[in-house]
MOPAC internal coordinates of N, CA, C and O (Angstrom, degrees):
PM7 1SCF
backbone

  N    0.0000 0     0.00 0     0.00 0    0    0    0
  C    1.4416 1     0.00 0     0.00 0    1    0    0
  C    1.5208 1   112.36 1     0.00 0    2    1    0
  O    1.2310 1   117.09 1   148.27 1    3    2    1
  N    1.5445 1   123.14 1   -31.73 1    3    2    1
  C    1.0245 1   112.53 1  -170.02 1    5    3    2
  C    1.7773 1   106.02 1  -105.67 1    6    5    3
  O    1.2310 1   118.22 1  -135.29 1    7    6    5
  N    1.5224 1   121.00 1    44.71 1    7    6    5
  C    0.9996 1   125.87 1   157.03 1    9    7    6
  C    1.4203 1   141.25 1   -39.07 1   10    9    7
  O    1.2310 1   134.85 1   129.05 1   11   10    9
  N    1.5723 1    88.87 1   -50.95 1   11   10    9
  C    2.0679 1   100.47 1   166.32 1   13   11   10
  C    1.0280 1   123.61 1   -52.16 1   14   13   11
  O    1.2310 1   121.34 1   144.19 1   15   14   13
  N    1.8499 1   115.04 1   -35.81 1   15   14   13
  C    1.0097 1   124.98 1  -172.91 1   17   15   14
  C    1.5220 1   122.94 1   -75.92 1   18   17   15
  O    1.2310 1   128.24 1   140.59 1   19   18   17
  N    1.5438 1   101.74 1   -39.41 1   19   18   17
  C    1.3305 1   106.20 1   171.25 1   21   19   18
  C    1.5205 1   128.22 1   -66.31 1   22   21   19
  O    1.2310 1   124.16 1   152.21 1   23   22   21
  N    1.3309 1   109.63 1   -27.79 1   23   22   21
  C    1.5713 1   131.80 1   171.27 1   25   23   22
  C    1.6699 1   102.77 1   -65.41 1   26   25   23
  O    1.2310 1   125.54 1   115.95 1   27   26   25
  N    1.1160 1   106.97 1   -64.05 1   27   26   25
  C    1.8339 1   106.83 1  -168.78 1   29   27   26
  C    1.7825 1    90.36 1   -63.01 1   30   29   27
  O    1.2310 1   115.33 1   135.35 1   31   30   29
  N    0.8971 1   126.46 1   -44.65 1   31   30   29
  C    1.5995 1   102.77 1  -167.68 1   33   31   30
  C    1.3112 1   115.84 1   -61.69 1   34   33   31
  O    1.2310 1   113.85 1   132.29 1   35   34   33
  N    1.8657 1   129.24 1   -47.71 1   35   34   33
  C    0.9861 1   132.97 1   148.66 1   37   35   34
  C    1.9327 1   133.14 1   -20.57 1   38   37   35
  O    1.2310 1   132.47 1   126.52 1   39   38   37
  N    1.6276 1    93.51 1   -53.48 1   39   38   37
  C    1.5962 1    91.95 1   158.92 1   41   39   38
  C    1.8803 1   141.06 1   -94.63 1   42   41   39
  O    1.2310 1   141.30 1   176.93 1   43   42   41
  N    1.5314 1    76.26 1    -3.07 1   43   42   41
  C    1.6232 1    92.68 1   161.69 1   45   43   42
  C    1.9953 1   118.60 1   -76.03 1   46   45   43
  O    1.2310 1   137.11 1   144.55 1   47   46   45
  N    1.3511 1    84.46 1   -35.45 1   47   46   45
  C    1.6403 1   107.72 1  -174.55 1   49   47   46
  C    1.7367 1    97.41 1   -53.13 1   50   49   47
  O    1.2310 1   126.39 1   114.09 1   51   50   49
  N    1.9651 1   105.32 1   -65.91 1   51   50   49
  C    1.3890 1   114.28 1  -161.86 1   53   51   50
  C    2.1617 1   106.45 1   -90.24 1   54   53   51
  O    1.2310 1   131.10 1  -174.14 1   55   54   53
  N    1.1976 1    96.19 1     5.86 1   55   54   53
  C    1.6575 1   100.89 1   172.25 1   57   55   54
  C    1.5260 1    97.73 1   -98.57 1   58   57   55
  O    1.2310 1   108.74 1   122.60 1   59   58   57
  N    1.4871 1   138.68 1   -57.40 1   59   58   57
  C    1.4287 1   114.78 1   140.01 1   61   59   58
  C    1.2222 1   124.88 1     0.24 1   62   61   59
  O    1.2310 1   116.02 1   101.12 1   63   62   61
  N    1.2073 1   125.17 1   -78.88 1   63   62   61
  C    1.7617 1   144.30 1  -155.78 1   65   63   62
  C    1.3585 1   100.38 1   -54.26 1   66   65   63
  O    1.2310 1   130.18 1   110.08 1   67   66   65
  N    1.4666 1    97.97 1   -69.92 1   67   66   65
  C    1.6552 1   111.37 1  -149.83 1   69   67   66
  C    2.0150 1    81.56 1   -61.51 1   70   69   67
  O    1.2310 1   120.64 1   115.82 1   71   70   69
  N    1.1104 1   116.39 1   -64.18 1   71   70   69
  C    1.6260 1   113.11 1  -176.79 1   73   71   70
  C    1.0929 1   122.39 1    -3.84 1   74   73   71
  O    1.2310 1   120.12 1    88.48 1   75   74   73
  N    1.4809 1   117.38 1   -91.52 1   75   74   73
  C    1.4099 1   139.32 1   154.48 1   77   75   74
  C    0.7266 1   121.19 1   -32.86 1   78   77   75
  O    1.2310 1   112.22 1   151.37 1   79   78   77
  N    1.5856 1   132.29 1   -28.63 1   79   78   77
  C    1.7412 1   126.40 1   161.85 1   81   79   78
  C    1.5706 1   112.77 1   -77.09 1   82   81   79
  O    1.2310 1   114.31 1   149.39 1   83   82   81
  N    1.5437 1   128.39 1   -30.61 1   83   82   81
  C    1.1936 1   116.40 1   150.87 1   85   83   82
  C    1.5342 1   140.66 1   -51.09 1   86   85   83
  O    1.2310 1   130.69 1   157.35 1   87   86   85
  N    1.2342 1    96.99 1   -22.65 1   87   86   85
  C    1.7606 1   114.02 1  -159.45 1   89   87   86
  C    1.3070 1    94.76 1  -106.28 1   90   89   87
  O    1.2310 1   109.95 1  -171.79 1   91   90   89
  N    1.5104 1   136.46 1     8.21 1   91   90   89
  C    1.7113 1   132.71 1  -157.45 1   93   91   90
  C    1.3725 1   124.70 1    17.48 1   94   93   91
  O    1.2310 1   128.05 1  -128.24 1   95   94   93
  N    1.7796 1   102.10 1    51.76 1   95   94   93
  C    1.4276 1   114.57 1   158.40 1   97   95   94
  C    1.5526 1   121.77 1  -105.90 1   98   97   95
  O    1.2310 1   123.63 1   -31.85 1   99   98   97
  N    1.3159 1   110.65 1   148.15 1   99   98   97
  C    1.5610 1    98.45 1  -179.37 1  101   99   98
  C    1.1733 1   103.66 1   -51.23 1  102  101   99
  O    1.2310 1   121.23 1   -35.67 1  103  102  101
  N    1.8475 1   115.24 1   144.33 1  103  102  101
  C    1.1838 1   139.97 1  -163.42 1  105  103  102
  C    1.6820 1   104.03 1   -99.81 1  106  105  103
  O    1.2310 1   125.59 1   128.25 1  107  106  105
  N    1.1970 1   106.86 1   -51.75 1  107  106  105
  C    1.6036 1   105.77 1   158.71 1  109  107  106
  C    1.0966 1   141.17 1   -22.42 1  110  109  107
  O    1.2310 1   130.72 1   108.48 1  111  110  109
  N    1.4561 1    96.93 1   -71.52 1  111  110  109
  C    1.5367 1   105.79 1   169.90 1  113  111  110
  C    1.0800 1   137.36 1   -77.10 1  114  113  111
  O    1.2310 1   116.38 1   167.55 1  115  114  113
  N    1.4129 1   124.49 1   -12.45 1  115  114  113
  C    1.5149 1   149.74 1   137.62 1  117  115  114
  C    1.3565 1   107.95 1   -34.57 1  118  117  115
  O    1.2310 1   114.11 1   119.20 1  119  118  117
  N    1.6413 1   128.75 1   -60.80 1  119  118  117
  C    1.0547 1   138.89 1  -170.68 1  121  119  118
  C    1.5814 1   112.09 1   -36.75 1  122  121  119
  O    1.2310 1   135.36 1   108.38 1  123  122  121
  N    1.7635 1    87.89 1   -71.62 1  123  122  121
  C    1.4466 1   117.89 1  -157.22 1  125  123  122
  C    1.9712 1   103.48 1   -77.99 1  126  125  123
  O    1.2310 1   122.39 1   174.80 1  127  126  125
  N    1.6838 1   113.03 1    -5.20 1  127  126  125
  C    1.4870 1   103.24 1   179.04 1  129  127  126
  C    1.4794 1    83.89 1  -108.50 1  130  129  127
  O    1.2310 1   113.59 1  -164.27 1  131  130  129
  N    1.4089 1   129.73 1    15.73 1  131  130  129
  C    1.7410 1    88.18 1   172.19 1  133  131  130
  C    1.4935 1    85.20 1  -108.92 1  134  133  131
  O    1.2310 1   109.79 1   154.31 1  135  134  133
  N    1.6366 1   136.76 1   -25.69 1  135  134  133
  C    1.3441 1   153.53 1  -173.06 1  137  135  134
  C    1.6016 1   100.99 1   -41.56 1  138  137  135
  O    1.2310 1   125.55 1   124.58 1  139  138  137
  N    1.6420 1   106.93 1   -55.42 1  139  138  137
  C    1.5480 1   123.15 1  -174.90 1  141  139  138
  C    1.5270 1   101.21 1   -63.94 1  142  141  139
  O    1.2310 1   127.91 1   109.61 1  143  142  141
  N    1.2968 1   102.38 1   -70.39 1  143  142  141
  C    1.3237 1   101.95 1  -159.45 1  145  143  142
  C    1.3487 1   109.39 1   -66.93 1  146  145  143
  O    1.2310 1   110.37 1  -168.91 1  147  146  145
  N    1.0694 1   135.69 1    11.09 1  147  146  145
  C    1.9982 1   155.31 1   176.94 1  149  147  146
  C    1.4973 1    93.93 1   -80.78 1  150  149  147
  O    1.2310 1   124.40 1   109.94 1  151  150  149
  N    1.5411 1   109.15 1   -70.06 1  151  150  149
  C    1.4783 1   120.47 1   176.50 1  153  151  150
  C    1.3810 1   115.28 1   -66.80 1  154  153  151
  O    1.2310 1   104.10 1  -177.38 1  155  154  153
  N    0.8170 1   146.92 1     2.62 1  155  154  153
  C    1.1859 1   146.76 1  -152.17 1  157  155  154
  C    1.9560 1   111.95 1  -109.84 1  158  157  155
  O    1.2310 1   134.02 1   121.22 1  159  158  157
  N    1.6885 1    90.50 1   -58.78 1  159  158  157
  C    1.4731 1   130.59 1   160.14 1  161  159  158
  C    1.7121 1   109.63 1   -58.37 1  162  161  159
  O    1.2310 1   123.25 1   126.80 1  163  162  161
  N    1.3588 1   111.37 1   -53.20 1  163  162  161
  C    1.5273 1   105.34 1   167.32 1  165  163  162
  C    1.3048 1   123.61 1   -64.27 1  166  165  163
  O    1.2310 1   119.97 1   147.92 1  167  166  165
  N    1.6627 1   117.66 1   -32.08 1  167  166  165
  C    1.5644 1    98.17 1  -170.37 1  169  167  166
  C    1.5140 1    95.80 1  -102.88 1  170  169  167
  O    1.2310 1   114.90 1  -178.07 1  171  170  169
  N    1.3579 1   127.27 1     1.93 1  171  170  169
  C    1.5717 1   108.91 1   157.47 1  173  171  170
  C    2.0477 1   118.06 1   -74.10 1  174  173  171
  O    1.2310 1   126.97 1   164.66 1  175  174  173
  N    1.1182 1   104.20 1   -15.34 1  175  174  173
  C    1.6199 1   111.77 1   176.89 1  177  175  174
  C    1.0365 1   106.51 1   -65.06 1  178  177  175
  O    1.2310 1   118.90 1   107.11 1  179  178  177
  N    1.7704 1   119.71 1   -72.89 1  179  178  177
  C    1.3051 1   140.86 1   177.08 1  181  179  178
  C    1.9529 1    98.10 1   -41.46 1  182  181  179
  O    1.2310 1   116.99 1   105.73 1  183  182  181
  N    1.2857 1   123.34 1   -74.27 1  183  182  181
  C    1.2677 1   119.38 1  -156.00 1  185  183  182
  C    1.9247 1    89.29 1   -64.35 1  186  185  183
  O    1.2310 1   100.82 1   137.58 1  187  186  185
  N    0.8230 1   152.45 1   -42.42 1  187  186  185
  C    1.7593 1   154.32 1  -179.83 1  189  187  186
  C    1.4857 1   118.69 1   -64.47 1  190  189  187
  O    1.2310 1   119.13 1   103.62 1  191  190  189
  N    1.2312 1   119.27 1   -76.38 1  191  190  189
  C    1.5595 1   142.10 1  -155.37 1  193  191  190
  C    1.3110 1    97.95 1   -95.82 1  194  193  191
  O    1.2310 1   108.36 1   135.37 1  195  194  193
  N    1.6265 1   139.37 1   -44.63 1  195  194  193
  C    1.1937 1   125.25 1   174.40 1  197  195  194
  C    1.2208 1   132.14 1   -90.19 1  198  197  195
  O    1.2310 1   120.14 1   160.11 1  199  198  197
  N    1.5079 1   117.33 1   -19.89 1  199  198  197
  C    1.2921 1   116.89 1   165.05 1  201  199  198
  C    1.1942 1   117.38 1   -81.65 1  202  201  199
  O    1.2310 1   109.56 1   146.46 1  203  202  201
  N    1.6903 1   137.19 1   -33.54 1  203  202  201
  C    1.3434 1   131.08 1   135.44 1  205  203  202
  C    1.8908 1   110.59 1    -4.84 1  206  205  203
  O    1.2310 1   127.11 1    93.22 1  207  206  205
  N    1.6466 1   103.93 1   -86.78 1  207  206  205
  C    1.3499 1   100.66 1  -157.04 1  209  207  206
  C    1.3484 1   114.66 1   -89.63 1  210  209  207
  O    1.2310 1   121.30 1  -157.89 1  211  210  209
  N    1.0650 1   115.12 1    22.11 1  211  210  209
  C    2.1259 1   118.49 1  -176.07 1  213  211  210
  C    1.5816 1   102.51 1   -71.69 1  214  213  211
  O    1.2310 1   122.07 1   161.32 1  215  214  213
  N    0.8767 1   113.64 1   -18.68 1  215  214  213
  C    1.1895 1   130.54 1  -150.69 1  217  215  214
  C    2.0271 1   108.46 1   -86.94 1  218  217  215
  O    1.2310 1   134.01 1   142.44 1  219  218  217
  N    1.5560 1    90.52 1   -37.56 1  219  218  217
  C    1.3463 1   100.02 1   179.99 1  221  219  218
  C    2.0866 1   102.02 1   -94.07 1  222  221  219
  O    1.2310 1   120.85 1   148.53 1  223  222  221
  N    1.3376 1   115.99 1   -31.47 1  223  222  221
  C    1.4035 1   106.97 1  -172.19 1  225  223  222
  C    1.7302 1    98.31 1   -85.23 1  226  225  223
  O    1.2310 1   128.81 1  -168.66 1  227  226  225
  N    1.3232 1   100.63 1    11.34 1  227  226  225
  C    1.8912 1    82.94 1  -173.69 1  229  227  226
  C    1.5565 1   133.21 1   -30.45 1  230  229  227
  O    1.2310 1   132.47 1   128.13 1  231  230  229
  N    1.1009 1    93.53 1   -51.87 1  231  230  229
  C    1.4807 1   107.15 1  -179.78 1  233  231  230
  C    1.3143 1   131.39 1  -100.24 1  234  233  231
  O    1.2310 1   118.87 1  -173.96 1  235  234  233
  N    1.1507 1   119.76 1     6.04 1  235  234  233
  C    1.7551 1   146.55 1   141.03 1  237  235  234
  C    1.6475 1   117.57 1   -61.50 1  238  237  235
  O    1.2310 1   123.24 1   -93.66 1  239  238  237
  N    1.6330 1   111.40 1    86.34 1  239  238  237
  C    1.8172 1    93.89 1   175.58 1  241  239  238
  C    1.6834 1   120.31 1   -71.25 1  242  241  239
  O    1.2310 1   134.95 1   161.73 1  243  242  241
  N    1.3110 1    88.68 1   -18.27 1  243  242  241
  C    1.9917 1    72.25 1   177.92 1  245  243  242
  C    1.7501 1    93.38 1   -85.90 1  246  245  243
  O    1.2310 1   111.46 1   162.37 1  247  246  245
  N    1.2191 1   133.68 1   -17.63 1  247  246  245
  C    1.6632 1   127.08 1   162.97 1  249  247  246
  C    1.4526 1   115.65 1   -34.84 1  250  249  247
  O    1.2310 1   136.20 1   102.06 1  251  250  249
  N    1.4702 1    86.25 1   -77.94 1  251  250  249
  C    1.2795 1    95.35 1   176.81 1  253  251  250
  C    1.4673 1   121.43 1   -48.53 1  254  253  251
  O    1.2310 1   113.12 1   130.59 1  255  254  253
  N    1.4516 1   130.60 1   -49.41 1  255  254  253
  C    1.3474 1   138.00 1  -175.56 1  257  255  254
  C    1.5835 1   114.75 1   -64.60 1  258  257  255
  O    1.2310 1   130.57 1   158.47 1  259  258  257
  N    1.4222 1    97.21 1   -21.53 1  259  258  257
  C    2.0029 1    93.44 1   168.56 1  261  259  258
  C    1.4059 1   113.62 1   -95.78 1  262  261  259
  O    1.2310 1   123.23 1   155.73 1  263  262  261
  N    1.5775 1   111.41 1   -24.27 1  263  262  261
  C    1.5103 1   110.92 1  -177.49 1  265  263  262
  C    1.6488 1   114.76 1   -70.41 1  266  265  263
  O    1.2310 1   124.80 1   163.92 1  267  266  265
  N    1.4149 1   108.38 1   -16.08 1  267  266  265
  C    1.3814 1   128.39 1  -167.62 1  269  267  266
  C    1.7547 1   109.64 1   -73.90 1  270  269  267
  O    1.2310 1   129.08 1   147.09 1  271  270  269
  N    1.6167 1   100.12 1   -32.91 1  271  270  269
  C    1.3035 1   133.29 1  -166.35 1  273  271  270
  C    1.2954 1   109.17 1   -73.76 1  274  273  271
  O    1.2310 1   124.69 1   125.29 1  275  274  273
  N    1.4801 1   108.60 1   -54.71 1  275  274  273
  C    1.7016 1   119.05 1   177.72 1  277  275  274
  C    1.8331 1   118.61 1   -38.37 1  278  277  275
  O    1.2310 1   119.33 1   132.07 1  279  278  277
  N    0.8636 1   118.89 1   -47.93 1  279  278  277
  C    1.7873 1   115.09 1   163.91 1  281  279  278
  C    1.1321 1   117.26 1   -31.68 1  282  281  279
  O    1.2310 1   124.38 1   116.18 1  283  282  281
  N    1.3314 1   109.19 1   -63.82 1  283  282  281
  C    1.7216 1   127.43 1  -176.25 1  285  283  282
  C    1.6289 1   101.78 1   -56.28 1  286  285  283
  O    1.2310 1   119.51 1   121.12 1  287  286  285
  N    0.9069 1   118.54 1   -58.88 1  287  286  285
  C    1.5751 1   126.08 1  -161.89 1  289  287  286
  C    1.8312 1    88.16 1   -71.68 1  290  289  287
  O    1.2310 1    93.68 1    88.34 1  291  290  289
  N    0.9329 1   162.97 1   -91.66 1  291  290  289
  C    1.3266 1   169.52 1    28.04 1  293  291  290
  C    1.9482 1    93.71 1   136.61 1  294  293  291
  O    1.2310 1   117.80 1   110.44 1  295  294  293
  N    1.2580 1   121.80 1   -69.56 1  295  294  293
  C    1.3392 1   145.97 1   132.34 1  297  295  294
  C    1.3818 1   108.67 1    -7.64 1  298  297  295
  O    1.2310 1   116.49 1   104.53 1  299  298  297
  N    1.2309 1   124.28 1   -75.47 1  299  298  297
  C    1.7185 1   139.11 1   157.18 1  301  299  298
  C    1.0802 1   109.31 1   -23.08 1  302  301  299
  O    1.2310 1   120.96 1    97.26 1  303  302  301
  N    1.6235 1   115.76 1   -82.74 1  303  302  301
  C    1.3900 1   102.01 1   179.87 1  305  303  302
  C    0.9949 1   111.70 1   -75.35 1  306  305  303
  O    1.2310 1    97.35 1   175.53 1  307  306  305
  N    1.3382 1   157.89 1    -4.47 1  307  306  305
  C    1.8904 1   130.17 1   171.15 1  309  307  306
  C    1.3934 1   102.21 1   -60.58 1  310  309  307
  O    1.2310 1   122.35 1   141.00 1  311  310  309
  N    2.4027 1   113.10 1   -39.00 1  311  310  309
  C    1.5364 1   101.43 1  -160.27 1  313  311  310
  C    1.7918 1   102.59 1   -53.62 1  314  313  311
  O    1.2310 1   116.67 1   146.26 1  315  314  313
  N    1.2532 1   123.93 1   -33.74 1  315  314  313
  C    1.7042 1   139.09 1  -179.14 1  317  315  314
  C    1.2344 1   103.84 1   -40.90 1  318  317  315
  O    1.2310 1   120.17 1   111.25 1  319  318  317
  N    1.4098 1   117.29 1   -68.75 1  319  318  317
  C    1.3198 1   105.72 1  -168.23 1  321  319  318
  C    1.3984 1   120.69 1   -75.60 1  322  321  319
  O    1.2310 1   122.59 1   155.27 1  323  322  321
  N    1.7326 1   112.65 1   -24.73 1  323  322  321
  C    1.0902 1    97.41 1   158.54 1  325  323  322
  C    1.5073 1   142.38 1   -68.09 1  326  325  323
  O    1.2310 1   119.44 1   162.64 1  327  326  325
  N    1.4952 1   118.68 1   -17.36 1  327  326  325
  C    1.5098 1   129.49 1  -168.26 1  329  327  326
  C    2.0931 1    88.52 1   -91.58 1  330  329  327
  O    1.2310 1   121.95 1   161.92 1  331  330  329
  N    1.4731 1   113.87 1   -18.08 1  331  330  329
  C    1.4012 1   106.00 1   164.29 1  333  331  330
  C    1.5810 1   134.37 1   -62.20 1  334  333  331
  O    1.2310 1   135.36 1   133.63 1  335  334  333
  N    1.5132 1    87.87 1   -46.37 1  335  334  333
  C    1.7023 1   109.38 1   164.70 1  337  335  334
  C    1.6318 1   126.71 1   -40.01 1  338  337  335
  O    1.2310 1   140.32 1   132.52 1  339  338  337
  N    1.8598 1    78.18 1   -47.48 1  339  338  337
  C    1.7516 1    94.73 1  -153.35 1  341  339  338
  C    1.7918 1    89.81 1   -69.72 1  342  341  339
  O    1.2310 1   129.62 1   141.31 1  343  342  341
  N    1.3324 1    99.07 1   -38.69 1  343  342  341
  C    1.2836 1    86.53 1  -170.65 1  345  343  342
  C    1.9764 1   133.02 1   -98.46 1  346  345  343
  O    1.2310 1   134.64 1  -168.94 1  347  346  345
  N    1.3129 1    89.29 1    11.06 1  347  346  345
  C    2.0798 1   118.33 1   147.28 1  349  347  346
  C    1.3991 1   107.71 1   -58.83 1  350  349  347
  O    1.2310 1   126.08 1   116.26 1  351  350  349
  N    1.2268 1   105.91 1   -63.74 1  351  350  349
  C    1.2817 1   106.93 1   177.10 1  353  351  350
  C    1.9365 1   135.77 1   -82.06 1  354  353  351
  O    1.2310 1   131.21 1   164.93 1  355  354  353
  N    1.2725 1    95.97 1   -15.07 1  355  354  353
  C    1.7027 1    92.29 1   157.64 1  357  355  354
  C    1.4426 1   105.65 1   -78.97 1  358  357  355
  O    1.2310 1   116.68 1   138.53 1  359  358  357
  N    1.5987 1   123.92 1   -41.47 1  359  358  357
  C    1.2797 1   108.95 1   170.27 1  361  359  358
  C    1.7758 1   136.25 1   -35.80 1  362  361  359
  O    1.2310 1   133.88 1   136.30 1  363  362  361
  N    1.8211 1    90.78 1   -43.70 1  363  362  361
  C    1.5786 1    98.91 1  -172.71 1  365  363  362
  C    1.8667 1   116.00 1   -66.52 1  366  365  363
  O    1.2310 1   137.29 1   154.39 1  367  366  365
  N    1.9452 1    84.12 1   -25.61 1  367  366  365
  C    1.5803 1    90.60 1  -171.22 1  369  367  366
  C    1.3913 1   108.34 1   -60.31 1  370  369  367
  O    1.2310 1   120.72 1   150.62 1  371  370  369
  N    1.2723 1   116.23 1   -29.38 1  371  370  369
  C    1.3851 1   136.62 1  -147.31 1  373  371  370
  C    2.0943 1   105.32 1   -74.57 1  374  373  371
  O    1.2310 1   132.36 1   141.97 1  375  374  373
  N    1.4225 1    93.74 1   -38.03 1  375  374  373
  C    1.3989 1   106.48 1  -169.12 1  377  375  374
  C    1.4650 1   122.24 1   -90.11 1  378  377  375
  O    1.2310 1   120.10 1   180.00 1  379  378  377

């Protein structure tokens, strides 16, 4: 079930990477702060917003199977704003 999730972190991980290797910022550490903050953003959804509402899709499997989803997607956009940040600020360094 938590396929999306495992997929988006993976391309959050290497959309990080490749970034920072365009921009000649360490690529590493790019990696591993959008990696965190990916997970970070997902398991505050999951521990908030889904255990809240599991409760009402119980017995709905495609319920359940989209409510399951929301982390990932949610997760998604924080990695955005964070790989936006990161890269405001390599800009500023830059100038």
């Amino acid at each position: 079930m938590l396929h999306l999730a495992r997929f988006a972190a993976i391309a959050v991980l290497v959309w990080f990477y490749m970034t920072a290797k365009e921009k000649g910022e360490p690529p590493i550490n790019w990696a591993i702060i959008g990696l965190i903050g990916y997970w970070i953003a997902w398991w505050a959804v999951k521990l908030t917003v889904v255990n809240a509402l599991s409760g009402m899709v119980a017995k709905s499997a495609t319920g359940t199977f989209l409510l399951v989803q929301v982390p990932a997607l949610c997760a998604i956009g924080a990695a955005f704003l964070i790989r936006k940040k990161l890269l405001a600020d390599a800009a500023a360094k830059k100038e």
